[in-house]
N, C-alpha and C positions, 0 to 999 in steps of 0.2 A: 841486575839480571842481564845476563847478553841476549841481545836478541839477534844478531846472527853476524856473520862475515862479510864483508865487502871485499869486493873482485880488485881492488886497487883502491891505495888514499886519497886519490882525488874522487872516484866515486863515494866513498866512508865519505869523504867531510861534507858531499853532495847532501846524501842522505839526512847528515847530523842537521846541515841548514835547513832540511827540509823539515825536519821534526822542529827544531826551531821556532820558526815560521808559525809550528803550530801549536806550541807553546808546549811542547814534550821536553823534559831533559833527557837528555842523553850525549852520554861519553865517547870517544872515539880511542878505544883501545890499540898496544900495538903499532904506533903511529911510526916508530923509528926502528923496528925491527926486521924490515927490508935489507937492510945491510946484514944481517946475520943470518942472511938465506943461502943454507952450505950447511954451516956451523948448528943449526935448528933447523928442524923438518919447515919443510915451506909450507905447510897446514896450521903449525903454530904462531907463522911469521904474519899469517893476513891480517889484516886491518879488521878490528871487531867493532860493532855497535853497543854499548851496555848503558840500558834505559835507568833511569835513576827511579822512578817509580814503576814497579810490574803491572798496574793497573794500568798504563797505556800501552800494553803489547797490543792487542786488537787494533787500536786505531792507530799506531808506526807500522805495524806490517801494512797497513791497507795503503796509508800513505806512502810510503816507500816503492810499494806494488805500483801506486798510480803515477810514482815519480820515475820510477824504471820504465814504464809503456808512454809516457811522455804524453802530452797533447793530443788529443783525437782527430781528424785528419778535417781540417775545416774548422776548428775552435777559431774561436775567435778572439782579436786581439784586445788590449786592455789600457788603459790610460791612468798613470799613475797620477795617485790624488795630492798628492806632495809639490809636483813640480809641472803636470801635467805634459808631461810627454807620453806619446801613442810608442806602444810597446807590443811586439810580436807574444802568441800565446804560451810558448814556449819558456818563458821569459818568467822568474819569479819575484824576480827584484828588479828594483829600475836601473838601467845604468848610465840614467844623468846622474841620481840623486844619493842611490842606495837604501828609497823606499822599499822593502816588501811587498807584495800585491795584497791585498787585500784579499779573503777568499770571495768576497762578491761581487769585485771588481768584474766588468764585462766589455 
């Protein structure tokens, strides 16, 4: 099922790790069709999301929603449980180690 467009593929593959993360599958369509932007309407050309199961559209839109508004202004930071390094909130993966955050990490 596609669940929507992304504005560019480094935001798409953003999103895709994001769902990831949360243990959603999801596809990142359209990946190499920036070069055919001319040749194919640039509406066809963007980068798509398409969820491998439709029973997690509700919870990838929310995600994705909270991944696009970023961090709340004063989150707080989080300390990866892998390698222990302190890591800005912003921050979803570690980048000593390439832990994931945990979502209860604090």
């Amino acid at each position: 099922m596609k669940l929507m467009r992304a504005p560019n593929l480094i935001i798409g593959q953003h999103w895709i790790n994001v769902l990831a993360a949360a243990g959603i599958a999801c596809e990142l369509h359209n990946r190499y069709l920036n070069g055919a932007l001319g040749d194919i309407p640039a509406d066809q050309c963007a980068p798509e999301l398409w969820l491998v199961d439709d029973r997690d559209e509700a919870v990838a839109r929310r995600l994705i929603d909270a991944a696009s508004r970023g961090p709340a202004a004063g989150a707080p930071g989080w300390q990866c449980r892998q390698c222990g390094e302190k890591l800005e909130a912003q921050f979803t993966v570690c980048w000593q180690c390439g832990t994931a955050r945990d979502p209860l990490d604090g």
